[in-house]
C-alpha positions as CSV (number, residue, x, y, z in Angstrom):
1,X,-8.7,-40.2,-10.7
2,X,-9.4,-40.1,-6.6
3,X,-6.0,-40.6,-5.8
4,X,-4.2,-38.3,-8.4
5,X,-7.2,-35.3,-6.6
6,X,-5.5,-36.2,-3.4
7,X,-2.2,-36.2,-4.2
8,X,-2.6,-33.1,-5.9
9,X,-4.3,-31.6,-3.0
10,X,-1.9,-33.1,-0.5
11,X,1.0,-31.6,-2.4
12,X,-0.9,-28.2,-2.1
13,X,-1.4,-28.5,1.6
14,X,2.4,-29.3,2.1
15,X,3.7,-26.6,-0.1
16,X,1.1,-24.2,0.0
17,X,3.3,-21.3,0.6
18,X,5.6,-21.6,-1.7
19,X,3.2,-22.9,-4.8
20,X,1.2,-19.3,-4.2
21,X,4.6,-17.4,-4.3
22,X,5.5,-18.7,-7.2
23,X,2.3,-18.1,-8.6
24,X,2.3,-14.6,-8.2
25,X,5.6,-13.9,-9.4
26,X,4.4,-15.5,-12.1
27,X,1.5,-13.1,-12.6
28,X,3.6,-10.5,-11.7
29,X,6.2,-11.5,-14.7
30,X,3.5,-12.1,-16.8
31,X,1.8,-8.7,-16.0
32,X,4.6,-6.4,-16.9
33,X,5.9,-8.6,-19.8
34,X,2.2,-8.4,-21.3
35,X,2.6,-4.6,-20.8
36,X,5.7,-3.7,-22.3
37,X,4.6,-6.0,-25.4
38,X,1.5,-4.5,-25.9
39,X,2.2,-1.1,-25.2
40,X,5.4,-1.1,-27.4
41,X,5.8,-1.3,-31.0
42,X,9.5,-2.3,-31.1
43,X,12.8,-1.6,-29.1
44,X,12.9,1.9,-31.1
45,X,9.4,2.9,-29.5
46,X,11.3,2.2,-26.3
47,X,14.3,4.0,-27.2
48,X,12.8,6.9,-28.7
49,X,10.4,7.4,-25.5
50,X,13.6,6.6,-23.0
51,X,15.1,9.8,-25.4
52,X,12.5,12.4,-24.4
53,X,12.7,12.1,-20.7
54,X,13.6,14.8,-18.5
55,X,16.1,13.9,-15.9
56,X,15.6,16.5,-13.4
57,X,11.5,16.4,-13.3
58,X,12.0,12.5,-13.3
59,X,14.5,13.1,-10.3
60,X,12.2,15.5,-8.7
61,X,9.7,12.9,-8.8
62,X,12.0,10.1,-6.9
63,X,12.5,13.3,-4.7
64,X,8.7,12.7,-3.0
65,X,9.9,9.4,-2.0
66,X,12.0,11.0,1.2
67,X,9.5,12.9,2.0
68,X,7.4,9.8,2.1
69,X,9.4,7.9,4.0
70,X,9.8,10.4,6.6
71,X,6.0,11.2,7.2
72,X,5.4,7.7,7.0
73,X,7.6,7.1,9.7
74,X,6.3,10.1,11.5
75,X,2.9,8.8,11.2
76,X,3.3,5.9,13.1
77,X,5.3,7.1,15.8
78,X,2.7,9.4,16.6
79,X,0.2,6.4,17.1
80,X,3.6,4.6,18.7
81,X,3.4,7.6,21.3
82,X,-0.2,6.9,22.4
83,X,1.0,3.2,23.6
84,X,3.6,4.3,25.2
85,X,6.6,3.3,23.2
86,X,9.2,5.7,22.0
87,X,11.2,5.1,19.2
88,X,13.4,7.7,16.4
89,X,11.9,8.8,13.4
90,X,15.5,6.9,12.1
91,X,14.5,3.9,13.7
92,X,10.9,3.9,12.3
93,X,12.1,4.8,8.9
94,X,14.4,2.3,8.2
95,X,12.0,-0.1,9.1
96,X,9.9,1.4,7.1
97,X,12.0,1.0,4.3
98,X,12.6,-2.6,5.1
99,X,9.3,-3.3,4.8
100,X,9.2,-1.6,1.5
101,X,11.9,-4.3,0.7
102,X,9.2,-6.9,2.0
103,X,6.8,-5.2,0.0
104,X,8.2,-6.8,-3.5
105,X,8.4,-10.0,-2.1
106,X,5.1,-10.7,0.1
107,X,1.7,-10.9,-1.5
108,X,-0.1,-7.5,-1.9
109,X,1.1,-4.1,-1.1
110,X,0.6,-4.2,2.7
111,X,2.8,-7.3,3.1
112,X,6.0,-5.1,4.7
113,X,3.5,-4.0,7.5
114,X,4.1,-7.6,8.9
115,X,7.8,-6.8,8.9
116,X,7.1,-3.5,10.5
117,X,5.4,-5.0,13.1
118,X,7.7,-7.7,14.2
119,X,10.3,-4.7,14.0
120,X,8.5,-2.5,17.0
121,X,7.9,-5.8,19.0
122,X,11.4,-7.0,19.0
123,X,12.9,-3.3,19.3
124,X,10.8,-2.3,22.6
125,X,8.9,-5.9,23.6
126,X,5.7,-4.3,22.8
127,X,3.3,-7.2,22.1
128,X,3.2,-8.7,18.3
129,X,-0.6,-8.5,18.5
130,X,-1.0,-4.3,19.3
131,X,2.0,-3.5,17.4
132,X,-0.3,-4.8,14.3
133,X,-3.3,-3.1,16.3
134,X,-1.6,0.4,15.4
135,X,-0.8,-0.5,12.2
136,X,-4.4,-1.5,11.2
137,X,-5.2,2.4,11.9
138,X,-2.4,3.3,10.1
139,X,-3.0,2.0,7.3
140,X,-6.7,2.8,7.5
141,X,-6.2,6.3,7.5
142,X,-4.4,6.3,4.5
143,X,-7.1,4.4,3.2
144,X,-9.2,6.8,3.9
145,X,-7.2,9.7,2.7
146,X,-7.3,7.6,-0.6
147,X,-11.3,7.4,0.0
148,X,-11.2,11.3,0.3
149,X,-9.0,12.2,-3.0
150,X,-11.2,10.1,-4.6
151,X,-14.5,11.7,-3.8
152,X,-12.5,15.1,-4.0
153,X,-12.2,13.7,-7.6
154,X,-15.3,13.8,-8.6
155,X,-16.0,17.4,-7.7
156,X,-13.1,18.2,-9.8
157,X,-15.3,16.4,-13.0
158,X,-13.8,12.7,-13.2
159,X,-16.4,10.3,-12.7
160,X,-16.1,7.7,-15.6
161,X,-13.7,5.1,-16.6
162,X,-13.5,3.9,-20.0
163,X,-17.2,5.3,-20.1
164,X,-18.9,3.4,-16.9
165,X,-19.5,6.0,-13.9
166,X,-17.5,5.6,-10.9
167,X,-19.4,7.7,-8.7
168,X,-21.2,5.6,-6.9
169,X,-19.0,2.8,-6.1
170,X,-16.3,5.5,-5.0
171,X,-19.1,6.8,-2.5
172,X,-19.4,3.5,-1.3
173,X,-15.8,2.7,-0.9
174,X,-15.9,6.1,1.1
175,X,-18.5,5.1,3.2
176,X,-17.2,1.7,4.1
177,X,-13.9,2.9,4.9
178,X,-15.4,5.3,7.3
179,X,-17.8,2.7,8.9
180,X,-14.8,0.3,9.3
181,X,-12.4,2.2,10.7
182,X,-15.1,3.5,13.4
183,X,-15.7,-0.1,14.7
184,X,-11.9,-0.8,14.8
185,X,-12.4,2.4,17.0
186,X,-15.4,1.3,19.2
187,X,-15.5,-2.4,18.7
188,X,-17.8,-2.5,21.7
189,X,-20.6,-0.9,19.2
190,X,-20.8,-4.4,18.1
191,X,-21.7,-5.9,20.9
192,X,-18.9,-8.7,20.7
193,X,-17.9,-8.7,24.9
194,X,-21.8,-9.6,26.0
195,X,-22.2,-12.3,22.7
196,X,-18.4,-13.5,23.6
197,X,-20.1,-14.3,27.3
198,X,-22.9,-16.5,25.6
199,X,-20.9,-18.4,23.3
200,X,-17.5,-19.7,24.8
201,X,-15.9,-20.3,21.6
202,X,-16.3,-16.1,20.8
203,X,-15.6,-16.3,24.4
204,X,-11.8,-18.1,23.9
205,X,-11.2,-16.1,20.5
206,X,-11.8,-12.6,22.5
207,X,-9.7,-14.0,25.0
208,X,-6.4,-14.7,22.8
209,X,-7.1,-11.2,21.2
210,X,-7.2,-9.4,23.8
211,X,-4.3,-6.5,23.4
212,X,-6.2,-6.2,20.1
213,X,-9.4,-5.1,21.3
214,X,-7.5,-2.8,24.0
215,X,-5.0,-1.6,21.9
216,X,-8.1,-0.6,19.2
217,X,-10.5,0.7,22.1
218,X,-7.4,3.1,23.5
219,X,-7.6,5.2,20.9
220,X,-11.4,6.9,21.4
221,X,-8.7,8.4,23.9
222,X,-6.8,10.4,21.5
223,X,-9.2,11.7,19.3
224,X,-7.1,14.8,18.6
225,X,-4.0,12.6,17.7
226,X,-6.2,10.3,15.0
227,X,-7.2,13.3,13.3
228,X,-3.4,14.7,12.8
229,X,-2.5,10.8,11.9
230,X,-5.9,11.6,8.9
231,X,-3.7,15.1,8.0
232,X,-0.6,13.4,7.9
233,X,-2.5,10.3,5.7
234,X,-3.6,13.4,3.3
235,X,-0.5,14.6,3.0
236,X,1.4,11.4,2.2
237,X,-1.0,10.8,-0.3
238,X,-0.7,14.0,-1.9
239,X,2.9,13.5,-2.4
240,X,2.3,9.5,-4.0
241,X,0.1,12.2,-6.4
242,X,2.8,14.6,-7.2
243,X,4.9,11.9,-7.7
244,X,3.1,10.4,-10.4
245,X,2.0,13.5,-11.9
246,X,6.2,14.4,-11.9
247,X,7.1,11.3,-13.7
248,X,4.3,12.4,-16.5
249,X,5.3,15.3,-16.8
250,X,9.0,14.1,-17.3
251,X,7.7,12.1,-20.4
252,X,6.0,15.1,-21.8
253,X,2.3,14.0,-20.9
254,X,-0.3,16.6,-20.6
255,X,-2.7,15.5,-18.2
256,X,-2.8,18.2,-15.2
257,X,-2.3,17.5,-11.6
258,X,-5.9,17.0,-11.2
259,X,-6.4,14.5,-13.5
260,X,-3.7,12.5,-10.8
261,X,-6.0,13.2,-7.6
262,X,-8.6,10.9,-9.4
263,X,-6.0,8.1,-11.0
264,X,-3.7,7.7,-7.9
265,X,-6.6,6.5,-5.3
266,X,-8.2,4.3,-7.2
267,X,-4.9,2.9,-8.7
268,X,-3.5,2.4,-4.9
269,X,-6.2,0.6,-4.0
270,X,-6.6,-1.7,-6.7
271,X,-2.5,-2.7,-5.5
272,X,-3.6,-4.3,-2.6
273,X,-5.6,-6.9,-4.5
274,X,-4.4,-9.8,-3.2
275,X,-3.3,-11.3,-6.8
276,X,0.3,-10.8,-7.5
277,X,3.1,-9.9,-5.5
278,X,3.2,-6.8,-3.9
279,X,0.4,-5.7,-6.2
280,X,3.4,-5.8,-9.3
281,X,1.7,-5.9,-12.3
282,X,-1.4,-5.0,-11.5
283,X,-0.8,-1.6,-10.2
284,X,1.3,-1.0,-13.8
285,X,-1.3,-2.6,-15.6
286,X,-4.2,0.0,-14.1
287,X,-2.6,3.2,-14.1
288,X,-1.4,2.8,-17.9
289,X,-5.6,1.7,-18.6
290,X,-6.6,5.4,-16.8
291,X,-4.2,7.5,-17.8
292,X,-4.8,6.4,-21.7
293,X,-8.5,6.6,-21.2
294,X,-7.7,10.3,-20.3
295,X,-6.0,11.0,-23.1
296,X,-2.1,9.8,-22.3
297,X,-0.4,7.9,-25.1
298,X,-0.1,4.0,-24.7
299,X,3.7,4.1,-24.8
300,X,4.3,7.3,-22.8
301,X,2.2,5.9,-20.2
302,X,3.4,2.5,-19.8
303,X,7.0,4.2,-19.5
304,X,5.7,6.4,-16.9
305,X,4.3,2.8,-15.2
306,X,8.1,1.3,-15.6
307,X,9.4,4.2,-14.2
308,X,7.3,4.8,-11.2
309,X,7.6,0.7,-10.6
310,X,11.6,1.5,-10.9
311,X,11.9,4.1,-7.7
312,X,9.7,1.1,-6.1
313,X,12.4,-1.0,-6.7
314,X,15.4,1.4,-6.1
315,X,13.4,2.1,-2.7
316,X,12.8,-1.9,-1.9
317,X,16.5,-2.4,-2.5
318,X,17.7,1.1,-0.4
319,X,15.6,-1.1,2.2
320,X,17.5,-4.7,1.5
321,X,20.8,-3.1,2.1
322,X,18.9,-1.6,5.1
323,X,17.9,-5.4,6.5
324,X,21.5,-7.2,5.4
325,X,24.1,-4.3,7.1
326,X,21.3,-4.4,10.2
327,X,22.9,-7.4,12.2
328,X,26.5,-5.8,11.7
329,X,25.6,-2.7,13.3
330,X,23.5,-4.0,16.0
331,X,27.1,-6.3,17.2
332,X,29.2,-3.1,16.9
């Protein structure tokens, strides 16, 4: 029995990357399969719900994903601009699409970031290690723009799920996010450079990451630049908000724009769970469980799921074609 434990495990070790891959594609399968077959009658539920779509709200809705793109890409260059490194919106947001391509194929929702980052260090040899540096406060602000629509949420009345309050864990989340991202910002309120000079193994790790810590502690600099990043955070998130509250509306559900502020933050946070791939499943799986708990129809929202995890798609493969035709046009 020994031996088959260590086979087992040595088999692990040796393909560890692809046994977790296919393990959450598998989740991810199973996720949306289980959806569509409990959500769904028949094939004539389907139908009849594919029927009463309307096709210029539900292209409105795709709409938001430009604008998206573009502030996403504007986001970043701003922090970009602080280190010194100037790139084109263009540039930024076909990498940004590109990692949207990533995005369906790496585990969680932040997995094109790696792509994104490898993209600015080979484009202007900025080092690997701050190019992830900026994206870490990237993606924090938008975290805490989610954080903020959230607790804007429950001002608005929402504060239960399925009858538990969410109140306080949402002011927690806030908090949190607020706390972390002011270390990343002043990592020397931790006191890591004098502990890293009594311990030589902190001593050696401080050592290899050190355009990290500089790259983090640059920004108390630009103060006035983090809080435009925070507005521009806002704004994209607003947008991911209209978008899903478009794609409702296209199926004919009545649940107002407000009702969107509170599902859309805690549904794009829940994504990043690192359980299937690219937060596929999961992210379909929670927004059809809240919008039926306020008052949406099972198989109108699960559509609106399908359909919002379709653009995903359409936008992951905009970004494919992005990444194959790359190398052709870098030759000419």
């Amino acid at each position: 029995m020994k031996k088959i434990f260590k086979n087992i495990r040595d088999f692990y070790k040796k393909h560890k990357k692809v046994i977790n891959i296919t393990l959450r594609i598998i989740i991810s399968a199973g996720l949306i399969i289980y959806l569509v077959m409990t959500q769904f009658k028949d094939f004539k539920t389907i139908a009849s719900t594919l029927k009463e779509i309307s096709i210029p709200l539900i292209l409105l809705s795709f709409s938001t994903h430009i604008y998206g793109i573009w502030i996403t890409a504007y986001r970043w260059q701003t922090l970009l601009k602080t280190q010194d490194i100037r790139l084109s919106i263009l540039s930024l947001s076909s990498s940004t699409l590109v990692g949207q391509f990533f995005n369906n194929f790496l585990p969680t929702s932040i997995g094109g970031d790696v792509y994104r980052a490898y993209d600015v260090t080979k484009k202007s040899g900025f080092p690997m290690s701050s190019s992830v540096s900026v994206l870490v406060v990237e993606r924090f602000s938008g975290i805490i723009a989610s954080a903020v629509f959230a607790t804007a949420a429950l001002f608005l009345g929402f504060t239960t799920i399925g009858g538990k309050s969410v109140i306080i864990p949402i002011l927690i989340f806030l908090a949190v996010s607020i706390i972390i991202f002011f270390l990343i910002l002043n990592p020397n309120v931790l006191g890591i450079r004098k502990l890293a000079k009594k311990i030589k193994f902190l001593e050696k790790i401080l050592e290899k990451l050190r355009n990290v810590y500089h790259t983090f502690l640059s920004f108390k600099k630009y103060k006035w630049v983090l809080i435009k990043v925070l507005f521009y955070s806002l704004t994209l998130q607003f947008a991911v908000i209209v978008n899903y509250w478009l794609a409702s509306r296209a199926l004919g559900i009545n649940l107002d724009l407000t009702a969107f502020i509170f599902i859309v933050p805690i549904v794009s946070i829940i994504s990043m769970l690192p359980v299937s791939l690219g937060g596929i499943g999961v992210r379909e799986g929670s927004l059809v469980f809240m919008m039926v708990s306020l008052g949406a129809q099972n198989a109108k929202a699960a559509m609106c799921s399908l359909l919002l995890f379709a653009m995903l798609l359409i936008m992951g493969i905009i970004g494919g074609l992005i990444y194959a035709i790359r190398p052709f046009l870098a030759r000419k």
